[in-house]
N, CA, C and O atoms as a Tripos MOL2 file, in Angstrom:
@<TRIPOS>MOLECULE
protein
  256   255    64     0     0
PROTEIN
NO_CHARGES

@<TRIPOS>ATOM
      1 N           0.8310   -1.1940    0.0000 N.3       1 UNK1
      2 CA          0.0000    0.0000    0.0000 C.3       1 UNK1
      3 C           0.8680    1.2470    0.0000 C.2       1 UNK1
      4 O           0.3420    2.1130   -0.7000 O.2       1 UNK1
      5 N           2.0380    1.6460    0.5540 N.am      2 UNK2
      6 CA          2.9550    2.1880    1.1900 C.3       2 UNK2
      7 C           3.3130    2.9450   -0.6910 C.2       2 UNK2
      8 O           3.3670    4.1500   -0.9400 O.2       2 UNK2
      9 N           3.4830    1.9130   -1.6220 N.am      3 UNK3
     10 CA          4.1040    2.0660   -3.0450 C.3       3 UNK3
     11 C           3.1130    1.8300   -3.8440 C.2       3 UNK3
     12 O           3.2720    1.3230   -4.9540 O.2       3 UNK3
     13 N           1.8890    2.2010   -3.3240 N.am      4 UNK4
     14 CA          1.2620    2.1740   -4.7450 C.3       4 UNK4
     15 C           1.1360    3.8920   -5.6180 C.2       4 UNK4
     16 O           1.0430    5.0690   -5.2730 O.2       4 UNK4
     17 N           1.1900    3.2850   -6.5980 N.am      5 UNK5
     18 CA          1.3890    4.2400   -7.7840 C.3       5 UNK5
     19 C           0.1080    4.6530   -8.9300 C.2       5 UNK5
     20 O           0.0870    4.9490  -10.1250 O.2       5 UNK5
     21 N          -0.8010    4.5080   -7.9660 N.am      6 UNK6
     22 CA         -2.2940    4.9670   -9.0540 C.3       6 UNK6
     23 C          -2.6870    6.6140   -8.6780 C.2       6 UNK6
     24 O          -2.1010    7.3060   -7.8450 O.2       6 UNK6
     25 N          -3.4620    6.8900   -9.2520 N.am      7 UNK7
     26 CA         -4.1490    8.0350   -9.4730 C.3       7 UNK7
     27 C          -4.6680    8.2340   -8.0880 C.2       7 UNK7
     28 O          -5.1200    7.2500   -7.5020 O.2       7 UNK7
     29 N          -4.6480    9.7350   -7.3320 N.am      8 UNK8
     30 CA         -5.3240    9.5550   -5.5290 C.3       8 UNK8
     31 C          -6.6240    9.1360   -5.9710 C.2       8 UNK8
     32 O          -7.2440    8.5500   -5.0840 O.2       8 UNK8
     33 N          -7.2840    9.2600   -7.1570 N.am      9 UNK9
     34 CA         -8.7660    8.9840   -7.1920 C.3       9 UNK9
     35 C          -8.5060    7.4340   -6.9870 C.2       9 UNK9
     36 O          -8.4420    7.1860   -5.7830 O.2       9 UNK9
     37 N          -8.4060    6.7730   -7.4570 N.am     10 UNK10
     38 CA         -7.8880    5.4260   -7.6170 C.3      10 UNK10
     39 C          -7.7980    4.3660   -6.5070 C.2      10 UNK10
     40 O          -8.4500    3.3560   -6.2420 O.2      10 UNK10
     41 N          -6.6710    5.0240   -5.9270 N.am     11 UNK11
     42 CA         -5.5960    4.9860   -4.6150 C.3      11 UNK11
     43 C          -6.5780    5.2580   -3.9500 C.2      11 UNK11
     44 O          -7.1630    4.1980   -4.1740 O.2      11 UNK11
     45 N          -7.2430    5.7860   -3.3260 N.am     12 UNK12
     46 CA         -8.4570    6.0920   -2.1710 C.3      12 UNK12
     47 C          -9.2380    4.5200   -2.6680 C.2      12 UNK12
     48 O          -9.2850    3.4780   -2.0140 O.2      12 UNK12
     49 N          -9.8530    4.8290   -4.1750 N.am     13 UNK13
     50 CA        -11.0340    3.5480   -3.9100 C.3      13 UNK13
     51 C         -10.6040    2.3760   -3.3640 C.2      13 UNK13
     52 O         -11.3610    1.7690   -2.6060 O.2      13 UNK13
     53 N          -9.2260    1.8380   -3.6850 N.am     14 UNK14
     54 CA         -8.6030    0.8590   -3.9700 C.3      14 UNK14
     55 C          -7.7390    0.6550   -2.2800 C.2      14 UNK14
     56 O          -7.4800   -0.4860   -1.8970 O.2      14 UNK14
     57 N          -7.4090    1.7500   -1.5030 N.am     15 UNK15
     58 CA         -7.7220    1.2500    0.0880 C.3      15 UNK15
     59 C          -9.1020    0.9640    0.6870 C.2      15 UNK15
     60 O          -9.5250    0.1880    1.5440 O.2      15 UNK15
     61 N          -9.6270    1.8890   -0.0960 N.am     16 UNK16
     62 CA        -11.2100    1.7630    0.6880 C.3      16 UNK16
     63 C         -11.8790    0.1760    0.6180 C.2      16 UNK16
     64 O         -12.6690   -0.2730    1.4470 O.2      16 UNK16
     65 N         -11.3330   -0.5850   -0.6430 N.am     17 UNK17
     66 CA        -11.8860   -2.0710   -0.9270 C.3      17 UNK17
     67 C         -11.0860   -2.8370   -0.3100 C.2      17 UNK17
     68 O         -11.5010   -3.9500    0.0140 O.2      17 UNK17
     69 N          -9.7910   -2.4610   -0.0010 N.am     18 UNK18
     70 CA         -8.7710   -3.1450    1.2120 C.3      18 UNK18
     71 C          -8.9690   -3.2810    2.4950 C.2      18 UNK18
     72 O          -8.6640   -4.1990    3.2560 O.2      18 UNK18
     73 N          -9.6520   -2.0190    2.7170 N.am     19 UNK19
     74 CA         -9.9990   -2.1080    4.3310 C.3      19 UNK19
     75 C         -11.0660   -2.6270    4.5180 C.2      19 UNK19
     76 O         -11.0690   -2.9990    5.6910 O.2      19 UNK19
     77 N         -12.0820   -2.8980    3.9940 N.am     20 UNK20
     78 CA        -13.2750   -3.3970    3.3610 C.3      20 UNK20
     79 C         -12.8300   -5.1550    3.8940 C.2      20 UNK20
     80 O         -13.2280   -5.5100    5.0030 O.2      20 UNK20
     81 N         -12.1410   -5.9920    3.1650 N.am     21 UNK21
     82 CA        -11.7520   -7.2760    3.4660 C.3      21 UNK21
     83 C         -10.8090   -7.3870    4.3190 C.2      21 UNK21
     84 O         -10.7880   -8.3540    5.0800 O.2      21 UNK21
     85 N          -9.5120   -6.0730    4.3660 N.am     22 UNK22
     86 CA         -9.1700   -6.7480    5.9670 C.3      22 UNK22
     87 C         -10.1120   -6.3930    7.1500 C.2      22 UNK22
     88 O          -9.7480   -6.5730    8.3120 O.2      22 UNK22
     89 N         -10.9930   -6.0270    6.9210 N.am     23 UNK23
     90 CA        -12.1570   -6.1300    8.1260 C.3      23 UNK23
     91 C         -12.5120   -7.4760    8.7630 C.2      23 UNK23
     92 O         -12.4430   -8.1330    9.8020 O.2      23 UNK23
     93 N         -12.9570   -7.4760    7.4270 N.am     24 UNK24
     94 CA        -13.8050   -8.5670    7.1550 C.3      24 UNK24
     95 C         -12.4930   -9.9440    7.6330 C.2      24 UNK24
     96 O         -12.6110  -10.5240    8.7130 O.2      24 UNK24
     97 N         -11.7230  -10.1710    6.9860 N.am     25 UNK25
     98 CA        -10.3670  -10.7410    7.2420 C.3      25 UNK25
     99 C          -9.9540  -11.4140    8.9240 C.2      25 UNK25
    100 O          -9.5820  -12.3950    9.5680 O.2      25 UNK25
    101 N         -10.4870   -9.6010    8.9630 N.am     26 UNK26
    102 CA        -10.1020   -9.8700   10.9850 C.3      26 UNK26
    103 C         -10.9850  -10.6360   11.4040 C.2      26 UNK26
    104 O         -10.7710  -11.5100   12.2430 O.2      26 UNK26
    105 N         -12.2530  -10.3720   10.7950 N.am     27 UNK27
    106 CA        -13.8910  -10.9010   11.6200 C.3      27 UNK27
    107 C         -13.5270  -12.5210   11.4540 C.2      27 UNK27
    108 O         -13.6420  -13.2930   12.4060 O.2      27 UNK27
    109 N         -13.0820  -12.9370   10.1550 N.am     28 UNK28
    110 CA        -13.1800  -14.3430   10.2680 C.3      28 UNK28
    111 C         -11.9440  -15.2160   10.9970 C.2      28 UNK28
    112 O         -11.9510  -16.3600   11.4510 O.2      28 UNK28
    113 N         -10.8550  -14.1860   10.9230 N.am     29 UNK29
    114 CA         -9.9950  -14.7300   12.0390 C.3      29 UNK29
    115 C         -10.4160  -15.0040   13.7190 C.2      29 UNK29
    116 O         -10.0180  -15.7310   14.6290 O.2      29 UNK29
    117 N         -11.3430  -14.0780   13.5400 N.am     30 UNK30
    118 CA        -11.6860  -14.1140   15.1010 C.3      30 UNK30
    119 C         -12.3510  -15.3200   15.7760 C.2      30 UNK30
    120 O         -12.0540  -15.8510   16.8460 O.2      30 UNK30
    121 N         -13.4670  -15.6760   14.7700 N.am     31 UNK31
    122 CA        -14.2330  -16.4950   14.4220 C.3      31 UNK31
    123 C         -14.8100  -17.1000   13.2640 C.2      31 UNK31
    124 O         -15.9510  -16.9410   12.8310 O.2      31 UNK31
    125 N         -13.8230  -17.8660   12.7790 N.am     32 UNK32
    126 CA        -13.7010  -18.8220   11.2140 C.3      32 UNK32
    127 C         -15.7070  -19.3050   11.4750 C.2      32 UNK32
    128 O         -16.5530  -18.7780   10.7540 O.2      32 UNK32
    129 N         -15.8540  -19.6940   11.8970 N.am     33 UNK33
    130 CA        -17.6720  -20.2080   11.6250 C.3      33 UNK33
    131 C         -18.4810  -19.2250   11.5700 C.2      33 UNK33
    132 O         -19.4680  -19.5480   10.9080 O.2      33 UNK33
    133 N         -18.5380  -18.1320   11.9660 N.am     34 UNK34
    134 CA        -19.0180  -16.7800   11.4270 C.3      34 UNK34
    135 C         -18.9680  -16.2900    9.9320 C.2      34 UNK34
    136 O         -18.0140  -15.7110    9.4130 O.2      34 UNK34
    137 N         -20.1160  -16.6100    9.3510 N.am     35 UNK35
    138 CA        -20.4270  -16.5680    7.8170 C.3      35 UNK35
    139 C         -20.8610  -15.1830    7.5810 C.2      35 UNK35
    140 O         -21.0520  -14.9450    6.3890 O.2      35 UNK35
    141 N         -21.0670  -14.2170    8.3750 N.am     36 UNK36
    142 CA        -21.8280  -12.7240    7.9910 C.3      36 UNK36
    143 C         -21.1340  -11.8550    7.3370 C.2      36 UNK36
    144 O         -21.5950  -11.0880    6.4910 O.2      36 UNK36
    145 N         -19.8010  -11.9350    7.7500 N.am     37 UNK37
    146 CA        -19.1050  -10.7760    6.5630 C.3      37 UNK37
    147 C         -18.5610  -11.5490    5.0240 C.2      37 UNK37
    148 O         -17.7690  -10.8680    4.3730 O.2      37 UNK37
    149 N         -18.9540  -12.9210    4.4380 N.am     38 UNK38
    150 CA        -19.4010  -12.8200    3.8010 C.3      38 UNK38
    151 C         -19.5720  -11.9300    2.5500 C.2      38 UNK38
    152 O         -18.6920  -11.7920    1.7000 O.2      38 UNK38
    153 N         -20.4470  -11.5030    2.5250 N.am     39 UNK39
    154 CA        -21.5650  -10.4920    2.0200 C.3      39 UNK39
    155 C         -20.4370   -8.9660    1.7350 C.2      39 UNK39
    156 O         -20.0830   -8.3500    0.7300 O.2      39 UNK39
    157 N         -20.2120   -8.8570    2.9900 N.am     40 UNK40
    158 CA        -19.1460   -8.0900    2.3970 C.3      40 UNK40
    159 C         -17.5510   -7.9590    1.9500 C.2      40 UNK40
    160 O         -16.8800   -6.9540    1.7150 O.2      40 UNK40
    161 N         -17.3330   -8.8560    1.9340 N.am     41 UNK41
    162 CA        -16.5500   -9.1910    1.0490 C.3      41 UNK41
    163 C         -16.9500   -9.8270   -0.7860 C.2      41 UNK41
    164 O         -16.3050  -10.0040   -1.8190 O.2      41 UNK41
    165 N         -17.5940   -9.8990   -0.5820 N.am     42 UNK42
    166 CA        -18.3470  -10.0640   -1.9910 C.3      42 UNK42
    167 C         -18.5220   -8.4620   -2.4290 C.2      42 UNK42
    168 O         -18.2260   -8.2800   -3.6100 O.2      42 UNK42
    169 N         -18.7840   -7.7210   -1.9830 N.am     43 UNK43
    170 CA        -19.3570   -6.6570   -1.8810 C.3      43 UNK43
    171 C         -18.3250   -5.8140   -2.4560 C.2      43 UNK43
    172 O         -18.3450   -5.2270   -3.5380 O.2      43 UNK43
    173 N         -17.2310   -5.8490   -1.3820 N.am     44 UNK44
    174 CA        -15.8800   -5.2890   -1.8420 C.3      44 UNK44
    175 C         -14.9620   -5.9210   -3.2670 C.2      44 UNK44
    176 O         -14.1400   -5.2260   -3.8650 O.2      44 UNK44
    177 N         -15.2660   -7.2320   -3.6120 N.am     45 UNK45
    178 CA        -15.1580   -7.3340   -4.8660 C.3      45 UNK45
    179 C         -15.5830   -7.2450   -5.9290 C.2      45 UNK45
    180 O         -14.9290   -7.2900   -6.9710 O.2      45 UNK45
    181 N         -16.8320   -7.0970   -5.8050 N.am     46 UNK46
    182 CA        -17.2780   -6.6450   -6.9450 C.3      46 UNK46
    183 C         -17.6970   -4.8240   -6.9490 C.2      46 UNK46
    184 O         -18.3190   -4.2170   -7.8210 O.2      46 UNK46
    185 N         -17.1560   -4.3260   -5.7630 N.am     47 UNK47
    186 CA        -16.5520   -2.5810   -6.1740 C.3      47 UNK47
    187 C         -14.9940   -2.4130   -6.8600 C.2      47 UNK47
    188 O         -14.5670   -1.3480   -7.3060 O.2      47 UNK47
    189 N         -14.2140   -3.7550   -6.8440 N.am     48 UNK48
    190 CA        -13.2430   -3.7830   -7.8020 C.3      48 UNK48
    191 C         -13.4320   -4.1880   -9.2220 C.2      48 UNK48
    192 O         -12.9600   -3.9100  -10.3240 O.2      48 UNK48
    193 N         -14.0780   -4.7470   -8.8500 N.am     49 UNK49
    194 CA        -15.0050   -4.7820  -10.3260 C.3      49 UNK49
    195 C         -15.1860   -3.6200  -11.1690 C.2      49 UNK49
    196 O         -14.6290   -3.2070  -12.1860 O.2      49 UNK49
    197 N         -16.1250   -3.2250  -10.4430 N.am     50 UNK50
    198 CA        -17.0650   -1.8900  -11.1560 C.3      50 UNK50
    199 C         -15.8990   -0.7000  -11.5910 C.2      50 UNK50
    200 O         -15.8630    0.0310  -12.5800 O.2      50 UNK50
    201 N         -14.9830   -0.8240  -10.4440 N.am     51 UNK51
    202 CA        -14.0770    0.9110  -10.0850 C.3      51 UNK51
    203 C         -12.4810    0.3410  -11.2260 C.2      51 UNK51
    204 O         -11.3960    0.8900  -11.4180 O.2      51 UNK51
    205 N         -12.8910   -0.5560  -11.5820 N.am     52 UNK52
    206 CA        -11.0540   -1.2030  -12.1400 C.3      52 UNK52
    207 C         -11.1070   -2.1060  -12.7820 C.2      52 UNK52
    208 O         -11.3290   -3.2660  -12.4350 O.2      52 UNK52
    209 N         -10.8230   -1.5100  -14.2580 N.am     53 UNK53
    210 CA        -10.4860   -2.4110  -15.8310 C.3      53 UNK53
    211 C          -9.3510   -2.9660  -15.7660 C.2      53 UNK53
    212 O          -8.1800   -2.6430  -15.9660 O.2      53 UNK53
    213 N         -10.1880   -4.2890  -15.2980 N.am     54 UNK54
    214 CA         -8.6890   -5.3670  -14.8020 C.3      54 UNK54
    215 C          -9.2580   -6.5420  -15.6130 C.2      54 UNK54
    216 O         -10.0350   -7.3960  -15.1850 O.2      54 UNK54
    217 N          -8.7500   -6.4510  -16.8470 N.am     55 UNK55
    218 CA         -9.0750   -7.5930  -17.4980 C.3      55 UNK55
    219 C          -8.7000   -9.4430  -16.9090 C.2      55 UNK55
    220 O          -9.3840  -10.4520  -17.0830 O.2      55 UNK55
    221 N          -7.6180   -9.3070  -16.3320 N.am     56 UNK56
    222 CA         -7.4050  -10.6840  -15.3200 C.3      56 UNK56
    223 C          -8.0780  -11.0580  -14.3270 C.2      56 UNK56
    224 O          -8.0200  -12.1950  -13.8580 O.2      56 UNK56
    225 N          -9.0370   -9.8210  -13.7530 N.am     57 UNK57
    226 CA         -9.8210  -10.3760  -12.3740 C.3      57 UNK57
    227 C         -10.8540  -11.0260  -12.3610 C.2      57 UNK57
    228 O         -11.6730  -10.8380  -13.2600 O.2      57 UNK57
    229 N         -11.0680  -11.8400  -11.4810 N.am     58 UNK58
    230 CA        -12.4310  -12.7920  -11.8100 C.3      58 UNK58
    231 C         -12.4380  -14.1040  -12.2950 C.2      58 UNK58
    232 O         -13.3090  -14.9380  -12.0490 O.2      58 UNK58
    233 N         -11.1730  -14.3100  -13.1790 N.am     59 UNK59
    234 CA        -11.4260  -15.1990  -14.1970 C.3      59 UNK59
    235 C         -11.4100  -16.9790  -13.6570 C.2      59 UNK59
    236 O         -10.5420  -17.8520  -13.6210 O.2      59 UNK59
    237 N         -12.6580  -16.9150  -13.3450 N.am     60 UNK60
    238 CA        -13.1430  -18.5850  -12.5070 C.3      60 UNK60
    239 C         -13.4930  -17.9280  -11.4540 C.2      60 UNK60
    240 O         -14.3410  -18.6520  -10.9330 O.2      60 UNK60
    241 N         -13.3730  -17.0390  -10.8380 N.am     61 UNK61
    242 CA        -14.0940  -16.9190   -9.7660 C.3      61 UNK61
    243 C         -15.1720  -16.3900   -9.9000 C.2      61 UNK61
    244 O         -15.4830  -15.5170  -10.7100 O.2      61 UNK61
    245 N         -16.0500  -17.0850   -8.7990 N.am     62 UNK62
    246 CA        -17.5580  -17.1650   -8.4920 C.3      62 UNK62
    247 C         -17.7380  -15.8570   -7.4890 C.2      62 UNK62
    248 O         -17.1600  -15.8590   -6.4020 O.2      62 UNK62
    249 N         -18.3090  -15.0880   -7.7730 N.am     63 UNK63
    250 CA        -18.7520  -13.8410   -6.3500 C.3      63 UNK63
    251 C         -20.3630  -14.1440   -6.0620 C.2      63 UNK63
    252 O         -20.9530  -13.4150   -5.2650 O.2      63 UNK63
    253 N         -20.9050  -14.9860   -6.5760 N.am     64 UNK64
    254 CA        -22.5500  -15.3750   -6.4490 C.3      64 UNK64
    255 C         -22.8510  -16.9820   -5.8560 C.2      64 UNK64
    256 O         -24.0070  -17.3830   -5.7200 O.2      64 UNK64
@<TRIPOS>BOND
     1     1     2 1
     2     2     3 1
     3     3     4 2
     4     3     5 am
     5     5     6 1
     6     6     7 1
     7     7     8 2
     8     7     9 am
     9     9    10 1
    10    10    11 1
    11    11    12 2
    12    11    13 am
    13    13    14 1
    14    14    15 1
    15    15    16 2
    16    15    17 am
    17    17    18 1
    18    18    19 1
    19    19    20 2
    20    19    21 am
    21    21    22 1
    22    22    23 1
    23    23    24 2
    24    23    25 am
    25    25    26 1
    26    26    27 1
    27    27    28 2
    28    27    29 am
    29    29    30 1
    30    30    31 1
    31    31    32 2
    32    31    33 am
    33    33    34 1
    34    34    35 1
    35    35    36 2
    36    35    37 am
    37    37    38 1
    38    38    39 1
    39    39    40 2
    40    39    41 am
    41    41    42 1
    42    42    43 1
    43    43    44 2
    44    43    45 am
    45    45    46 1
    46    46    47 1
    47    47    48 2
    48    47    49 am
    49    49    50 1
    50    50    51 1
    51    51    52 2
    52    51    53 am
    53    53    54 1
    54    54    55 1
    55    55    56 2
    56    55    57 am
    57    57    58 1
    58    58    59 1
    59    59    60 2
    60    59    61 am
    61    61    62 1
    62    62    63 1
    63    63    64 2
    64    63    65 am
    65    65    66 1
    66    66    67 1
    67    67    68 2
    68    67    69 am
    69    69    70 1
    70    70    71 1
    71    71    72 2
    72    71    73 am
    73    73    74 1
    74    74    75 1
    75    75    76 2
    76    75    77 am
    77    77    78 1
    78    78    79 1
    79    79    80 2
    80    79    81 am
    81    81    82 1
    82    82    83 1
    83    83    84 2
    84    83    85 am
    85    85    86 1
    86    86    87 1
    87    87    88 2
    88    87    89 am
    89    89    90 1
    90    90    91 1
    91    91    92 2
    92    91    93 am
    93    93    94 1
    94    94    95 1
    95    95    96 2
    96    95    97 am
    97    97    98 1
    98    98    99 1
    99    99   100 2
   100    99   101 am
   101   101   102 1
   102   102   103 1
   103   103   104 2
   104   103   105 am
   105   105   106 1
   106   106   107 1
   107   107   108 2
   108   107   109 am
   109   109   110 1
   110   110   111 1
   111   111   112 2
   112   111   113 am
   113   113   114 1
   114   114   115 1
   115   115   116 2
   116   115   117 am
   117   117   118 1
   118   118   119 1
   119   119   120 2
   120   119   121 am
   121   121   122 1
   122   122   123 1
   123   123   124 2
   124   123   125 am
   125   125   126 1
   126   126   127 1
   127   127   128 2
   128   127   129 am
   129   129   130 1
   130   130   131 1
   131   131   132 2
   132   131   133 am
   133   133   134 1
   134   134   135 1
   135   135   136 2
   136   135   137 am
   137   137   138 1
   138   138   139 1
   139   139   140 2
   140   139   141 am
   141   141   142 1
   142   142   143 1
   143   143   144 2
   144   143   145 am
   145   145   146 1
   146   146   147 1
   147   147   148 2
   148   147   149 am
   149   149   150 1
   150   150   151 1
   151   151   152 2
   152   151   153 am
   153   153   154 1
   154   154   155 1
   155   155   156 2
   156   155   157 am
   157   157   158 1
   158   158   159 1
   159   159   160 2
   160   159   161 am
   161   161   162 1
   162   162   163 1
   163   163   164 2
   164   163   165 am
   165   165   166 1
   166   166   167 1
   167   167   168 2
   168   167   169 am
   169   169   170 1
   170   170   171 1
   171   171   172 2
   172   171   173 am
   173   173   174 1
   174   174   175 1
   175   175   176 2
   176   175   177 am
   177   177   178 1
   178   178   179 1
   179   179   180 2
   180   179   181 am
   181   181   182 1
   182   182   183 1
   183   183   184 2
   184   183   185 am
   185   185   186 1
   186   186   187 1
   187   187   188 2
   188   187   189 am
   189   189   190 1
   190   190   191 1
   191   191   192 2
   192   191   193 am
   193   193   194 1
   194   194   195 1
   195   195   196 2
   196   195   197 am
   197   197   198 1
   198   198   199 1
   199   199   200 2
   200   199   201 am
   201   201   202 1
   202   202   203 1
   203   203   204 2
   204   203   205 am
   205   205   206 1
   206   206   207 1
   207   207   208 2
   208   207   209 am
   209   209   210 1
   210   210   211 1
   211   211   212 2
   212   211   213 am
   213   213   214 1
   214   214   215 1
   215   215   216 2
   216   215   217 am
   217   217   218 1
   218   218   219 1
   219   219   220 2
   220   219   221 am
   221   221   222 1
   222   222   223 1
   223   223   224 2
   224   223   225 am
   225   225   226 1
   226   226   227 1
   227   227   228 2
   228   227   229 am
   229   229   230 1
   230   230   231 1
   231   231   232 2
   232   231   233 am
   233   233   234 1
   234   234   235 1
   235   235   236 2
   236   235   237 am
   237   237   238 1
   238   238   239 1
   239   239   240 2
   240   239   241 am
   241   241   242 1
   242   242   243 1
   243   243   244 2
   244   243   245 am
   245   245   246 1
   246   246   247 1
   247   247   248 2
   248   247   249 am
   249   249   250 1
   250   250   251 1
   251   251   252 2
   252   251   253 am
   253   253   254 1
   254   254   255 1
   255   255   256 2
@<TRIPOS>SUBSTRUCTURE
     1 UNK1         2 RESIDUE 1 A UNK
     2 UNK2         6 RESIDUE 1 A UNK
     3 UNK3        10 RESIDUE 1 A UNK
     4 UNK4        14 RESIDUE 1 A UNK
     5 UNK5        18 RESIDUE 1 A UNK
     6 UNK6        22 RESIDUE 1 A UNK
     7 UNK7        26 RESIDUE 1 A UNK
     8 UNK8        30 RESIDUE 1 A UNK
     9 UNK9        34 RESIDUE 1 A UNK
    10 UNK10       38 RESIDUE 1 A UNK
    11 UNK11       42 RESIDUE 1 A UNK
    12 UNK12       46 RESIDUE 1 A UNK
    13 UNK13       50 RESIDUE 1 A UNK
    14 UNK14       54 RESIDUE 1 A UNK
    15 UNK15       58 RESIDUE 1 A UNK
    16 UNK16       62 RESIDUE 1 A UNK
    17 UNK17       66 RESIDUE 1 A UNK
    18 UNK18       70 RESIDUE 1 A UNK
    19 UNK19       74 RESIDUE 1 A UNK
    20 UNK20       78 RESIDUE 1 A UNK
    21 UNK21       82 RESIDUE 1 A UNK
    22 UNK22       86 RESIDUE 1 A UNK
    23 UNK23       90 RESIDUE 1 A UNK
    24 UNK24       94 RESIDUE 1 A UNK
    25 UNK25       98 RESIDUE 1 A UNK
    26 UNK26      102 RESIDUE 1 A UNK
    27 UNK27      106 RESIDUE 1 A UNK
    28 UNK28      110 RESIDUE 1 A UNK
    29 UNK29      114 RESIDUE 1 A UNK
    30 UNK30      118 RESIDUE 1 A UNK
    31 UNK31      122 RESIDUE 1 A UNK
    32 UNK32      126 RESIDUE 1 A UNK
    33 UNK33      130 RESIDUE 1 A UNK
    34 UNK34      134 RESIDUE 1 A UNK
    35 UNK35      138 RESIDUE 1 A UNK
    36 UNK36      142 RESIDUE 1 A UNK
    37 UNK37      146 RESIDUE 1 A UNK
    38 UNK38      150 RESIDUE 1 A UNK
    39 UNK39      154 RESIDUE 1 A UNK
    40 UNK40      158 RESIDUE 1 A UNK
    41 UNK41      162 RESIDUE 1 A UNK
    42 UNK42      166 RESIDUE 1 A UNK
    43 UNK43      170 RESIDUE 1 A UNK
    44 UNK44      174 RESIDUE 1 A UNK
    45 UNK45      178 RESIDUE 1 A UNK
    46 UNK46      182 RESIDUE 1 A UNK
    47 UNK47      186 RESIDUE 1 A UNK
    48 UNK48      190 RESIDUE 1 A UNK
    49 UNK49      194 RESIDUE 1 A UNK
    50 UNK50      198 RESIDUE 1 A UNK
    51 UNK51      202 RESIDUE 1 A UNK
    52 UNK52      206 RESIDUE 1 A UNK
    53 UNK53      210 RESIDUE 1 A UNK
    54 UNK54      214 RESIDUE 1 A UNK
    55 UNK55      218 RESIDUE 1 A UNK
    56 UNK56      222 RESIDUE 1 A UNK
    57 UNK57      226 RESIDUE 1 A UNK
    58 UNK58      230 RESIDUE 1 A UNK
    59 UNK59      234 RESIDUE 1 A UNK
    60 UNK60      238 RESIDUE 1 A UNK
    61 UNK61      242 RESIDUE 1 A UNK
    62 UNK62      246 RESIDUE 1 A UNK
    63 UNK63      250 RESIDUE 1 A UNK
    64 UNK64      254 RESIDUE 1 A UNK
């Protein structure tokens, strides 16, 4: 994060979807059988989706 090199427009969305799953990240560390964040983490990937023409992302993965 420290070296990334995008646009601040960019660079903002693109922590904002980071902090987004290490949230989420922490929640399931805390408690791996806790299925609720989930949802958001789905959530946060497919705002990388929407926000970033990343022709490699996705490809086999299921977000549904």
């Amino acid at each position: 994060i420290a070296n990334c090199k995008l646009e601040p427009e960019a660079d903002m969305a693109l922590h904002m979807i980071i902090a987004k799953l290490s949230l989420a990240a922490q929640a399931v560390k805390a408690d791996p059988d806790d299925r609720s964040t989930i949802p958001a983490m789905r959530e946060a990937l497919r705002d990388y989706e929407r926000q970033f023409d990343d022709p490699g992302f996705n490809q086999g993965a299921r977000l549904d």
